[in-house]
Each structure stands twice: as C-alpha cells, then as structure tokens.
PyMOL Python script that loads the backbone (N, CA, C, O; Angstrom):
from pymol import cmd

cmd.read_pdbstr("""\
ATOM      1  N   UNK A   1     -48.110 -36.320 -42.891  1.00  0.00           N
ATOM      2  CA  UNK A   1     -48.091 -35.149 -42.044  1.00  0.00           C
ATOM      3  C   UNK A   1     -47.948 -35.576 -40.599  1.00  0.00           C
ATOM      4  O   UNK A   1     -48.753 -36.445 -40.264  1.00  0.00           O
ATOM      5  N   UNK A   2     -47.342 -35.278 -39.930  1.00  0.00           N
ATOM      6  CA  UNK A   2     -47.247 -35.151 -38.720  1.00  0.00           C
ATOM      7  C   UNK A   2     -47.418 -33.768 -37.273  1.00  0.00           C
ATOM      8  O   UNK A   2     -46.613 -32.866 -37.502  1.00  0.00           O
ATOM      9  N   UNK A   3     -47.936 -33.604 -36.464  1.00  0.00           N
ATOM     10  CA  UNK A   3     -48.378 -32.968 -35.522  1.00  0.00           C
ATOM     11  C   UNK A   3     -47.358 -32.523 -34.560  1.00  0.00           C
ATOM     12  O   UNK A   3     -46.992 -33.542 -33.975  1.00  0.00           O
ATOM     13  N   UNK A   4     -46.883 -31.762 -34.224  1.00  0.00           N
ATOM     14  CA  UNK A   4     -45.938 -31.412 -33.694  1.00  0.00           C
ATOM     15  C   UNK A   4     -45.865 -30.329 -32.287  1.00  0.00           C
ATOM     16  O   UNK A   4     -45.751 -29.142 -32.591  1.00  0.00           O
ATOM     17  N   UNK A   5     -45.929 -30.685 -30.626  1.00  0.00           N
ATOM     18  CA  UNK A   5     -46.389 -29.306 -29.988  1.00  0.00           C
ATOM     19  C   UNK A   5     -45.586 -28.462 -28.886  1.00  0.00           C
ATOM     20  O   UNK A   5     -45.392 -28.936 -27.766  1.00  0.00           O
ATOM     21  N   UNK A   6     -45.319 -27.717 -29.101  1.00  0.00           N
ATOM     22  CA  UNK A   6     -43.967 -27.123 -27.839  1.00  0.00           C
ATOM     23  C   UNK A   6     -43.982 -27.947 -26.685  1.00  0.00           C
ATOM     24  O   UNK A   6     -42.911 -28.501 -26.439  1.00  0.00           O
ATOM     25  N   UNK A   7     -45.074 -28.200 -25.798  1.00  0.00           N
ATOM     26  CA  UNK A   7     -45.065 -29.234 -24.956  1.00  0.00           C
ATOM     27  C   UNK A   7     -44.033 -30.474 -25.100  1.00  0.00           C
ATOM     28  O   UNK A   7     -43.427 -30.882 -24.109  1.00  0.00           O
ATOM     29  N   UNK A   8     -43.913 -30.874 -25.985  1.00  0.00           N
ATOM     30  CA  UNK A   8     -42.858 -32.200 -26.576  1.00  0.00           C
ATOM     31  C   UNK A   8     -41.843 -32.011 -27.128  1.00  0.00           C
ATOM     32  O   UNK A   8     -40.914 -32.818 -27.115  1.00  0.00           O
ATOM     33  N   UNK A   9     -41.821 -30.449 -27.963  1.00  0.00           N
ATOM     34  CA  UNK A   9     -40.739 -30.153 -28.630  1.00  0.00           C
ATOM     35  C   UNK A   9     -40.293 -29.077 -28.672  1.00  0.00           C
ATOM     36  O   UNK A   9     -40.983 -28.446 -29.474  1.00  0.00           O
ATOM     37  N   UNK A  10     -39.156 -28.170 -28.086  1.00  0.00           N
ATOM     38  CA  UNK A  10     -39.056 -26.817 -27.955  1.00  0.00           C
ATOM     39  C   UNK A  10     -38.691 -26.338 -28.861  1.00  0.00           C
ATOM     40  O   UNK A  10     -39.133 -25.245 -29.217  1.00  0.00           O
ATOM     41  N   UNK A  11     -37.769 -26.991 -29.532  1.00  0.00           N
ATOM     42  CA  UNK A  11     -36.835 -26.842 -30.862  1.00  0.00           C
ATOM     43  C   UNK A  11     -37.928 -26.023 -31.974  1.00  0.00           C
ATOM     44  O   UNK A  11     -37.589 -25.131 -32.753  1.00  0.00           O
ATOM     45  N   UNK A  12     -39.543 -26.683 -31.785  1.00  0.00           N
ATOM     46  CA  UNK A  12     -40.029 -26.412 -32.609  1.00  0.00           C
ATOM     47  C   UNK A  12     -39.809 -24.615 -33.084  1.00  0.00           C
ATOM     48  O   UNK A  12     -39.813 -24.158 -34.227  1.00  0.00           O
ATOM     49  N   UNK A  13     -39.590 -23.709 -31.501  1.00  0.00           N
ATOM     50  CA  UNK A  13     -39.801 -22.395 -31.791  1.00  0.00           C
ATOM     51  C   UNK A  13     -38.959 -21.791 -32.610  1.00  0.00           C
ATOM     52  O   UNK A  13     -39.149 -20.699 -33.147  1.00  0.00           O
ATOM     53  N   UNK A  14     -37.652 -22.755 -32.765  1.00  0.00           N
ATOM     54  CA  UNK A  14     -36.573 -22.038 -33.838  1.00  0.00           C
ATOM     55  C   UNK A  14     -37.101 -22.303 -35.168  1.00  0.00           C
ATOM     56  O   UNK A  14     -37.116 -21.365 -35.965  1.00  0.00           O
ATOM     57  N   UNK A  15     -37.548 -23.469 -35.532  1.00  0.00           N
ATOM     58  CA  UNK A  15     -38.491 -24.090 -36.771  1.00  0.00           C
ATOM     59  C   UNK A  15     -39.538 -22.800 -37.149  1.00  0.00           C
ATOM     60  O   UNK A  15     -39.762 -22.547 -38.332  1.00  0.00           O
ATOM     61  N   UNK A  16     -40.063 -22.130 -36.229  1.00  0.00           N
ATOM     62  CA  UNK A  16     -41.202 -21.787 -36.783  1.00  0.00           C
ATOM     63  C   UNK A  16     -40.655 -19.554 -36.641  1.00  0.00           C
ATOM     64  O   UNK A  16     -41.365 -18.554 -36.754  1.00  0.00           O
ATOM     65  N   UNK A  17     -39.650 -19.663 -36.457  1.00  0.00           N
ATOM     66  CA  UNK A  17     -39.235 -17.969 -36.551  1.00  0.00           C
ATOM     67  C   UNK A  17     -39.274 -17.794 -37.857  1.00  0.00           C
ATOM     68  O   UNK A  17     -39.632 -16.699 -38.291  1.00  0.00           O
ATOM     69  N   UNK A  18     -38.866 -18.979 -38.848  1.00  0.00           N
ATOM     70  CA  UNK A  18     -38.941 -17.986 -40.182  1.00  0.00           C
ATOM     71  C   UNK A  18     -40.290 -17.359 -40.635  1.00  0.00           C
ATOM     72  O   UNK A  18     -40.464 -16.741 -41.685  1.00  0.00           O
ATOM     73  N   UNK A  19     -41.205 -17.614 -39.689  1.00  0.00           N
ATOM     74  CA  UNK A  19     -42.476 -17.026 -39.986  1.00  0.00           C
ATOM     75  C   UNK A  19     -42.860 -15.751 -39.769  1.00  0.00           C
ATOM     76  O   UNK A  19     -43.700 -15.067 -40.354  1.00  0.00           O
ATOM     77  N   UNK A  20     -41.779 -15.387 -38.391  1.00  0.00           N
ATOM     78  CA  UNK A  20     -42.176 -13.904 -38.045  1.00  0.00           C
ATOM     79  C   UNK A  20     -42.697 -12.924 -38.784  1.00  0.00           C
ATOM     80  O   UNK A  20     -43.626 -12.190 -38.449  1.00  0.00           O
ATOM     81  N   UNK A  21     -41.945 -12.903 -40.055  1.00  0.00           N
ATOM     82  CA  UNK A  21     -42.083 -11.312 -40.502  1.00  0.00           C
ATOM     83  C   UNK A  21     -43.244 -11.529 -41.716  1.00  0.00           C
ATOM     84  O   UNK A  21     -43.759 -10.504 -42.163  1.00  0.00           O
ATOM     85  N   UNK A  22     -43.726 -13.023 -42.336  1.00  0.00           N
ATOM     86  CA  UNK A  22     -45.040 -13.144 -42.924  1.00  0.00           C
ATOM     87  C   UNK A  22     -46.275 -12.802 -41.762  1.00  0.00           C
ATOM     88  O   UNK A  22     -47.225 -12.100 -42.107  1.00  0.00           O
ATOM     89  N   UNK A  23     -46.186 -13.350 -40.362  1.00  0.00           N
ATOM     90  CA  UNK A  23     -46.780 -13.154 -39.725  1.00  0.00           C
ATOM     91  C   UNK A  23     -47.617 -11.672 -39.514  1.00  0.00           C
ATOM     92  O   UNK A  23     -48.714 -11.168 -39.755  1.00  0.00           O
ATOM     93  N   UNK A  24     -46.127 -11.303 -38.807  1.00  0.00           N
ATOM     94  CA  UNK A  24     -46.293  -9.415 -38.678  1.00  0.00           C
ATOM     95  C   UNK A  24     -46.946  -8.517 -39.619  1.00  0.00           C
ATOM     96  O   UNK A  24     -47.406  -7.383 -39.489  1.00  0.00           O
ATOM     97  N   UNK A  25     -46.847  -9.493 -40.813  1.00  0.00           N
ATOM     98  CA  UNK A  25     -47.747  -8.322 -41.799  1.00  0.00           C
ATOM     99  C   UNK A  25     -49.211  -8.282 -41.568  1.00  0.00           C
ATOM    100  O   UNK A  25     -49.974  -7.443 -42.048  1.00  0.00           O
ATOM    101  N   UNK A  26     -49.612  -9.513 -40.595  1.00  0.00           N
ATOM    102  CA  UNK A  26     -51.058  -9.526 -41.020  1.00  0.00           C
ATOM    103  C   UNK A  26     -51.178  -9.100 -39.240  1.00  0.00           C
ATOM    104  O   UNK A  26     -52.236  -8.831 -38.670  1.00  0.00           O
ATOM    105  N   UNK A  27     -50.273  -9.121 -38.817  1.00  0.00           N
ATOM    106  CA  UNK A  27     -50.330  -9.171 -36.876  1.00  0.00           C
ATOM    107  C   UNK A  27     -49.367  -8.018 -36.227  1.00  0.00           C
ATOM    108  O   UNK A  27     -48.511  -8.198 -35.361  1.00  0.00           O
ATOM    109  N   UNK A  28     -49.721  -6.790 -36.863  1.00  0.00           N
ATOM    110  CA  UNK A  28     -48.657  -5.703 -35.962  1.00  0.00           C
ATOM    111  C   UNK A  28     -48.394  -5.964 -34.498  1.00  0.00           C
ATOM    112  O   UNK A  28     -49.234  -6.253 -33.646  1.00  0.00           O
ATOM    113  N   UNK A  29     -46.861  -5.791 -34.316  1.00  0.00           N
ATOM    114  CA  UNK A  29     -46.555  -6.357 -33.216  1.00  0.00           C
ATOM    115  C   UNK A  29     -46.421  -7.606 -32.552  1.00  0.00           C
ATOM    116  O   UNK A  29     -46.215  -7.745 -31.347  1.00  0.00           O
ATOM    117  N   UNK A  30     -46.568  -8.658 -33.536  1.00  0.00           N
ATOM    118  CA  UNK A  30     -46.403 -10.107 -33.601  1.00  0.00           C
ATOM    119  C   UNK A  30     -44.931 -10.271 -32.943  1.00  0.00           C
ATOM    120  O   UNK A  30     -45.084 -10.847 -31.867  1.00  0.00           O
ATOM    121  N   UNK A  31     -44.010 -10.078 -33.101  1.00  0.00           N
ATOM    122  CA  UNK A  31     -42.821 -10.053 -32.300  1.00  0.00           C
ATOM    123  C   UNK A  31     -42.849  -9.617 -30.707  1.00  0.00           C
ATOM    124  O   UNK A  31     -41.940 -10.084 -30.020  1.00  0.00           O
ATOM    125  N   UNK A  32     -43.646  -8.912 -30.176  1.00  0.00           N
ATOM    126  CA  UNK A  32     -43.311  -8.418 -28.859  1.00  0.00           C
ATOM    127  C   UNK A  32     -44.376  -8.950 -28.151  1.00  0.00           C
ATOM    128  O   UNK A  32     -44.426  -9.070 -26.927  1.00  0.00           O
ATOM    129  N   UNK A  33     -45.282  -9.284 -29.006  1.00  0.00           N
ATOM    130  CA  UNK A  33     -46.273 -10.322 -28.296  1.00  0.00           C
ATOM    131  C   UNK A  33     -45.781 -11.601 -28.194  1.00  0.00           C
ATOM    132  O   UNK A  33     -45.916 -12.143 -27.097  1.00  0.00           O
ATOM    133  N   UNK A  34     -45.169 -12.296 -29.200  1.00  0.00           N
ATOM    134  CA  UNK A  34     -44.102 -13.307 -29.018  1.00  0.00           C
ATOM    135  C   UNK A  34     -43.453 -13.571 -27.926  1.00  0.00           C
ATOM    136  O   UNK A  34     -43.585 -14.390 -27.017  1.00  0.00           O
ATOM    137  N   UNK A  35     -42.628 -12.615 -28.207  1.00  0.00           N
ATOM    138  CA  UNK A  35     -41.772 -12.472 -26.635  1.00  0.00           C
ATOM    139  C   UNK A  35     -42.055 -12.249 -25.522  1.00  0.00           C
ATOM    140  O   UNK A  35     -41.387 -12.776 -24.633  1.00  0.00           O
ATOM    141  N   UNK A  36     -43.245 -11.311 -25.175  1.00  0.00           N
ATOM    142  CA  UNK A  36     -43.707 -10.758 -23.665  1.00  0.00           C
ATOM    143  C   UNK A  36     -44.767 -11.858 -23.285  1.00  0.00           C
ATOM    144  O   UNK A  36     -44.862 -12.194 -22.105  1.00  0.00           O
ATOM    145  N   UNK A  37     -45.679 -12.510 -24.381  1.00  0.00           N
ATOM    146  CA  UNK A  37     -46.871 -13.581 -24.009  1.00  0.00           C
ATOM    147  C   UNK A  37     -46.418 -14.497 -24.222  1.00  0.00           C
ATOM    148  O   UNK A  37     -45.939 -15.153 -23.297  1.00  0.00           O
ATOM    149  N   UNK A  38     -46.358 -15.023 -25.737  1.00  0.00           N
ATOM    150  CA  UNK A  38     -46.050 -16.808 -25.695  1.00  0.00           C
ATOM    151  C   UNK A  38     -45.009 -16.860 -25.112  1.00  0.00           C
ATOM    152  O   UNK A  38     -45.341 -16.582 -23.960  1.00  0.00           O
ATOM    153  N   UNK A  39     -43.519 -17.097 -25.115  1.00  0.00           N
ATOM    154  CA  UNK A  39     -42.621 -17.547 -24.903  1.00  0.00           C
ATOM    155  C   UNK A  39     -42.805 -17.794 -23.106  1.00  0.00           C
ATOM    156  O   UNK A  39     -42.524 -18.825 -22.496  1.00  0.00           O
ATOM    157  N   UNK A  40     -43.354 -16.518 -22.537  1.00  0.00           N
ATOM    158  CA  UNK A  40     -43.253 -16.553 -20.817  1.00  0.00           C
ATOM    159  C   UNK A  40     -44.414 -17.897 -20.392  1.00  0.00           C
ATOM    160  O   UNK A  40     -44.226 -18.750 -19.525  1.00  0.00           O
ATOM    161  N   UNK A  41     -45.673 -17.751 -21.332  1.00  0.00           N
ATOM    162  CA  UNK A  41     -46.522 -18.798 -21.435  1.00  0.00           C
ATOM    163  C   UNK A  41     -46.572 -20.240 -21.938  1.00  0.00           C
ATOM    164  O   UNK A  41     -47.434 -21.087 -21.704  1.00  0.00           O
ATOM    165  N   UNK A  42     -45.644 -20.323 -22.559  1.00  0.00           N
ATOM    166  CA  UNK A  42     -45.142 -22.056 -23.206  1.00  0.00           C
ATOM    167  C   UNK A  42     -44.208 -22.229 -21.811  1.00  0.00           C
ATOM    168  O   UNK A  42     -44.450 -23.252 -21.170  1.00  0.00           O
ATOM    169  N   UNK A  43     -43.447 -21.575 -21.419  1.00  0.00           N
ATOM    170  CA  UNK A  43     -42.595 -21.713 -20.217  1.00  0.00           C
ATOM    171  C   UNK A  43     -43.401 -22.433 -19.169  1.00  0.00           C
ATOM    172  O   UNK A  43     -42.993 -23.534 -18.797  1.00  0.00           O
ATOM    173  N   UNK A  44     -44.539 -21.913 -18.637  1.00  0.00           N
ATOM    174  CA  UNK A  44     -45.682 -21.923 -17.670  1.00  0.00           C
ATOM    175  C   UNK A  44     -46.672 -22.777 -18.084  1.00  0.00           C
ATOM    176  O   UNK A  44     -47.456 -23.351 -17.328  1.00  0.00           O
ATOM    177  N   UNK A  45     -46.645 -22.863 -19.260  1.00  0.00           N
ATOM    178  CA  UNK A  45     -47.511 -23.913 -19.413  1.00  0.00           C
ATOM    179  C   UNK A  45     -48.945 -23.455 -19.963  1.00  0.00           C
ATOM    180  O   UNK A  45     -49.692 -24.251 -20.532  1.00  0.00           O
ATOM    181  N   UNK A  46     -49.266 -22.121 -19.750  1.00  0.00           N
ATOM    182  CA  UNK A  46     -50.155 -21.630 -20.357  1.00  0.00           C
ATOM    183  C   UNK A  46     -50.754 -21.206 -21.424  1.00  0.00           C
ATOM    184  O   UNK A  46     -51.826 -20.629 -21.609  1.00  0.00           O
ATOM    185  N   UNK A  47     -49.515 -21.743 -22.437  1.00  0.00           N
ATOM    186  CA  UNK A  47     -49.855 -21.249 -23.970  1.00  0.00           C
ATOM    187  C   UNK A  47     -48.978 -22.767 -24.612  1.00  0.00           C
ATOM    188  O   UNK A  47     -48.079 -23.454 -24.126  1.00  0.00           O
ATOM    189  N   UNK A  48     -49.571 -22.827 -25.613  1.00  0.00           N
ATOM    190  CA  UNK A  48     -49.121 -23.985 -26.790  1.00  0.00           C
ATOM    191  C   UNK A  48     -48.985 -23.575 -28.332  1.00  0.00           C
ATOM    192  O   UNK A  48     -49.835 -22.999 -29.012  1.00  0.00           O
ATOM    193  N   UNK A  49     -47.791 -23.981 -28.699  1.00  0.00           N
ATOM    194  CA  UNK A  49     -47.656 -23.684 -30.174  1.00  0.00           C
ATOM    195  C   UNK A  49     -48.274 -25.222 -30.879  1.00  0.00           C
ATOM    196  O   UNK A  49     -47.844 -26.135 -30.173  1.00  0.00           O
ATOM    197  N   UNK A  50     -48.915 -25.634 -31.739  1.00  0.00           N
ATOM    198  CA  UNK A  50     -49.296 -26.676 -32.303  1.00  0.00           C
ATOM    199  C   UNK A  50     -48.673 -26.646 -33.594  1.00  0.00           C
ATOM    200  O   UNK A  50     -48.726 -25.489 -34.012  1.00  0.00           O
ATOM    201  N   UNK A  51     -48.065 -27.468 -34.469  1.00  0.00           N
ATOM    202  CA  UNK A  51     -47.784 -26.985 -35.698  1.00  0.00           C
ATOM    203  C   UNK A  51     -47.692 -28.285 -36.539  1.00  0.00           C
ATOM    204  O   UNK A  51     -47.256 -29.339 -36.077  1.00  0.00           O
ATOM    205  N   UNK A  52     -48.149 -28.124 -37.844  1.00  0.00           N
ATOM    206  CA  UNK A  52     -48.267 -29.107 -38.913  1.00  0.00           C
ATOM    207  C   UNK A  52     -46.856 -29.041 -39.598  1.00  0.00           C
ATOM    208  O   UNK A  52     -46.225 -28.034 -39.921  1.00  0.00           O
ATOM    209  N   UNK A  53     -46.496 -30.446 -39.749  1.00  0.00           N
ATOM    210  CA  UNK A  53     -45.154 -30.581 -40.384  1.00  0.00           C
ATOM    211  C   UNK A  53     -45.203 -31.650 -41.768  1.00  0.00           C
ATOM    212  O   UNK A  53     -45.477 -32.814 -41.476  1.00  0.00           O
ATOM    213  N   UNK A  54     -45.022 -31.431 -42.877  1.00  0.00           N
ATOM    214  CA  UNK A  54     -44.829 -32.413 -43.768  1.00  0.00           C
ATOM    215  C   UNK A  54     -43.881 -31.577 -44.050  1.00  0.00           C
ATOM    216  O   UNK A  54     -43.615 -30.390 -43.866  1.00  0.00           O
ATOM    217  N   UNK A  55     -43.111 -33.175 -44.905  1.00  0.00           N
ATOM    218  CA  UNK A  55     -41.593 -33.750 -44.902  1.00  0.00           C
ATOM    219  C   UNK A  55     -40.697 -33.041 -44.073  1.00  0.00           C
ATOM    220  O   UNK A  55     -39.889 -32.450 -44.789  1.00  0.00           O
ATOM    221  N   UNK A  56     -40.498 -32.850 -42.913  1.00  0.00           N
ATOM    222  CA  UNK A  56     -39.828 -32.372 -42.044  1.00  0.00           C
ATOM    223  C   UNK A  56     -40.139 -31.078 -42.314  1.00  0.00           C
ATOM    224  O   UNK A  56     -39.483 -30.399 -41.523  1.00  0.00           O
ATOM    225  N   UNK A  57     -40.858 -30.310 -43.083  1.00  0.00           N
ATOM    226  CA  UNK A  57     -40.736 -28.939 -43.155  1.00  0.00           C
ATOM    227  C   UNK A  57     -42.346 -28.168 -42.582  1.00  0.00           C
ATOM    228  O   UNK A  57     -43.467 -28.517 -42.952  1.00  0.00           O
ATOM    229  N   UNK A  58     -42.055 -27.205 -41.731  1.00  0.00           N
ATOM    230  CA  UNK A  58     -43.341 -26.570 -41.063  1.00  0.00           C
ATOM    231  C   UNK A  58     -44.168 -25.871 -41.967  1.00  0.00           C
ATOM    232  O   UNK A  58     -43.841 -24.839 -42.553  1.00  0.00           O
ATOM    233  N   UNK A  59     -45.342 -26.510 -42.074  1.00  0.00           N
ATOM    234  CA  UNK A  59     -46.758 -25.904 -43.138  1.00  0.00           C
ATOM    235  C   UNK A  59     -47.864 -25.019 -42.657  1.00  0.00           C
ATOM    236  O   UNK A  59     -48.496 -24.285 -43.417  1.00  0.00           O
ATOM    237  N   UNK A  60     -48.111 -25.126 -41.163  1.00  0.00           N
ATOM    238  CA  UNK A  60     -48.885 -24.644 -40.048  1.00  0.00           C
ATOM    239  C   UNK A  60     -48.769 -24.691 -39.099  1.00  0.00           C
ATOM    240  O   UNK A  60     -48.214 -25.712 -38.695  1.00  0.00           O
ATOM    241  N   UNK A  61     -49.230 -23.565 -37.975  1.00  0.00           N
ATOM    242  CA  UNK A  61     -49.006 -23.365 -36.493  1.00  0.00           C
ATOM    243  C   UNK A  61     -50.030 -22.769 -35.992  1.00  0.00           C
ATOM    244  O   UNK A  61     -50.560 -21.801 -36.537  1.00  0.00           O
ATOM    245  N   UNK A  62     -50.444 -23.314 -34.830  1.00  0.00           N
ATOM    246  CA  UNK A  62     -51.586 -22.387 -34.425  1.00  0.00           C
ATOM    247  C   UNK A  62     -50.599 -22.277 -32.854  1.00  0.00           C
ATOM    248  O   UNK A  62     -49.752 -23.052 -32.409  1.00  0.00           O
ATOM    249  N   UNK A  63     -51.114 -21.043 -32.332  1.00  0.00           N
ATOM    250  CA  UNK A  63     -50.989 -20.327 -30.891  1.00  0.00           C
ATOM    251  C   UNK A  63     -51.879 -20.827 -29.836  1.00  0.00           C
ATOM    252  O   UNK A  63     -52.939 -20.417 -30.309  1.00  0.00           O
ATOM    253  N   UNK A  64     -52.088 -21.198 -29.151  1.00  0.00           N
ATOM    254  CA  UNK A  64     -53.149 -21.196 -28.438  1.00  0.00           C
ATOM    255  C   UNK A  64     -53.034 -20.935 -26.813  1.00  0.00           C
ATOM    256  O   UNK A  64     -51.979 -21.358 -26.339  1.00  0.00           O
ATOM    257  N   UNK A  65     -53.772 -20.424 -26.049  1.00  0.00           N
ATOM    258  CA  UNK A  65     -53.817 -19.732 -24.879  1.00  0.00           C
ATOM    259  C   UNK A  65     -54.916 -20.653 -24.070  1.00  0.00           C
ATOM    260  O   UNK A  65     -56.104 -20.763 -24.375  1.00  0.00           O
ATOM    261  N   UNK A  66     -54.279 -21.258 -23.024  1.00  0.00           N
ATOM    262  CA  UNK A  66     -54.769 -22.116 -22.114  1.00  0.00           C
ATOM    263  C   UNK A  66     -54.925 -21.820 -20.825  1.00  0.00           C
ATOM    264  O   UNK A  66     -54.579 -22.577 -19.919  1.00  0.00           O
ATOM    265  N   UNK A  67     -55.714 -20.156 -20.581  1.00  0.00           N
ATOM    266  CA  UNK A  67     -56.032 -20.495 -19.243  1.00  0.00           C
ATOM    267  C   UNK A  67     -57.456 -19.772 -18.960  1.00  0.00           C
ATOM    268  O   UNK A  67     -58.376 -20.002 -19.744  1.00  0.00           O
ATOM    269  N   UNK A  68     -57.587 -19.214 -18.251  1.00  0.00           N
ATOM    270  CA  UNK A  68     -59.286 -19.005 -17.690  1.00  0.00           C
ATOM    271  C   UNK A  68     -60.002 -18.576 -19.292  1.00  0.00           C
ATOM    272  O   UNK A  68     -61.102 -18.908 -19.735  1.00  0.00           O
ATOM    273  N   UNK A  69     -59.053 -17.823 -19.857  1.00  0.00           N
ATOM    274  CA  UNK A  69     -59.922 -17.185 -21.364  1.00  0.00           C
ATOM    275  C   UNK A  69     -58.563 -18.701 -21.753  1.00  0.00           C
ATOM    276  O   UNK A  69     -57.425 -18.836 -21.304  1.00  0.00           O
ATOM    277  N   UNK A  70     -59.416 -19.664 -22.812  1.00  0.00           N
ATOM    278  CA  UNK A  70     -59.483 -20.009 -24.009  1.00  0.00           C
ATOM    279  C   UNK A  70     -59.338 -19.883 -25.362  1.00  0.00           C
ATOM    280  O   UNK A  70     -60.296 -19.999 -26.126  1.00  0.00           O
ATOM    281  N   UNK A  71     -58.504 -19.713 -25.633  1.00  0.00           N
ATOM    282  CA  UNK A  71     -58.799 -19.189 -27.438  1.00  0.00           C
ATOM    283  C   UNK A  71     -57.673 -19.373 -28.375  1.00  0.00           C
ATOM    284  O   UNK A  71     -56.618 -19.288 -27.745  1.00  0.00           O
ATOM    285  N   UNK A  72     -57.457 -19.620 -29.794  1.00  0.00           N
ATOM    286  CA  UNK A  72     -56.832 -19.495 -30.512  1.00  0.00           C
ATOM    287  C   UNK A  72     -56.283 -18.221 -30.920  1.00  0.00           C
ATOM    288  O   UNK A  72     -57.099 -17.554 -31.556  1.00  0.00           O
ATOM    289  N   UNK A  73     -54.839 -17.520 -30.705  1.00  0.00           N
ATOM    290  CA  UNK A  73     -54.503 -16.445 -30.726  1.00  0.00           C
ATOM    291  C   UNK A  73     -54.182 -16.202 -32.247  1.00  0.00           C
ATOM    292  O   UNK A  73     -54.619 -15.296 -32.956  1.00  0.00           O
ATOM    293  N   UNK A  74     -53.272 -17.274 -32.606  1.00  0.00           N
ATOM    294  CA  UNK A  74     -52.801 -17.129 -34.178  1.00  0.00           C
ATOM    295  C   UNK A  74     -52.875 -18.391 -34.644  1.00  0.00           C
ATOM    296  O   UNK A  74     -52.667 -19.434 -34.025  1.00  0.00           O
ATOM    297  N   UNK A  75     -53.345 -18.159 -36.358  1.00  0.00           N
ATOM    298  CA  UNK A  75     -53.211 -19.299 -36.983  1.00  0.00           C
ATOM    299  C   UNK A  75     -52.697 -19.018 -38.068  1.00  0.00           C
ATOM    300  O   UNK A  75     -53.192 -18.072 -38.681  1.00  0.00           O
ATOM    301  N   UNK A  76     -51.881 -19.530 -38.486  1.00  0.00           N
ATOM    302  CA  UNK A  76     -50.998 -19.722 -39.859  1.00  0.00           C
ATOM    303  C   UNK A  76     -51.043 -20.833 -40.503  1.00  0.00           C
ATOM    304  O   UNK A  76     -51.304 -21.831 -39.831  1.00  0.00           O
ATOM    305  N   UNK A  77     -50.782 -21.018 -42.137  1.00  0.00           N
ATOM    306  CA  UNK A  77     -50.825 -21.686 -43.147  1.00  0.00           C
ATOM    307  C   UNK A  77     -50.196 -20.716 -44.288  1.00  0.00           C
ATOM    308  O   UNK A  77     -50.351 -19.631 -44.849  1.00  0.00           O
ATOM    309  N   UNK A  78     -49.093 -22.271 -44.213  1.00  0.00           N
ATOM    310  CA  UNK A  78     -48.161 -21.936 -45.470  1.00  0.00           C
ATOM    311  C   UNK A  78     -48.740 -21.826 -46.762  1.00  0.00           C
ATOM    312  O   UNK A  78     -49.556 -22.676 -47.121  1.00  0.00           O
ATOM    313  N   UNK A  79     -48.445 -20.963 -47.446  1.00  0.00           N
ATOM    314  CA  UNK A  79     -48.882 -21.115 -49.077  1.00  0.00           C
ATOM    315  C   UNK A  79     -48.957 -22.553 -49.685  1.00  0.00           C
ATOM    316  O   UNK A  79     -49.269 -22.709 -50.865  1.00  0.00           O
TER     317      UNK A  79
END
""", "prot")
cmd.dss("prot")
cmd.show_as("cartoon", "prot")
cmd.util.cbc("prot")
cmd.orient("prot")
C-alpha cells in the first residue's frame, strides 16, 4: 500500500472522481462542496485529500481541512 496526498500529487483528484456519486449517496451535495470548498482549498493550501492506494488502484481517501477549525470532512473506504 502506498499513501498518496494532493500536496505531491494533483493527478490524484482525477483518480479519485470515480467516487463522486458512491460518495453523494451518503453526502448530499458532495459535488458542490467539492467544487466551492476543497478544490479552492487544496489550491490554498487549506485542505488535503490523503488517499490509500494498492496496486495502483485508489482504496481510500480522507478530506481534511487545515485551518483554524481542524477536522476530517470525509472519509471513504472502498468495499
């Protein structure tokens, strides 16, 4: 397994879209939060995608939000 984090790898965010719409089921509005928070925040530096990769293929991702509030926004795991 290997560790993988937008910080190092941007590419990762195309890797990890096929998740959207498993996501959205459990996260209404997971798409526009996508777009309006993380993406402006990985830009800035204020948010990090982390994601678990075995054999080249993505198994887990967590969200995380790095600034005055702290916290894990989303976490996913592949079946």
């Amino acid at each position: 397994m290997k560790i993988i984090t937008t910080k190092k790898d941007l590419t990762l965010l195309r890797r990890i879209k096929k998740y959207e719409d498993l996501i959205s089921t459990y996260y209404p509005n997971y798409r526009e939060w996508f777009q309006t928070k993380m993406l402006p925040g990985i830009l800035q530096g204020t948010r990090a995608i982390i994601a678990i990769e075995d054999s080249d293929e993505v198994v887990a991702l967590i969200s995380l939000k790095k600034e005055e509030e702290r916290k894990i926004c989303t976490l996913y795991v592949d079946k």
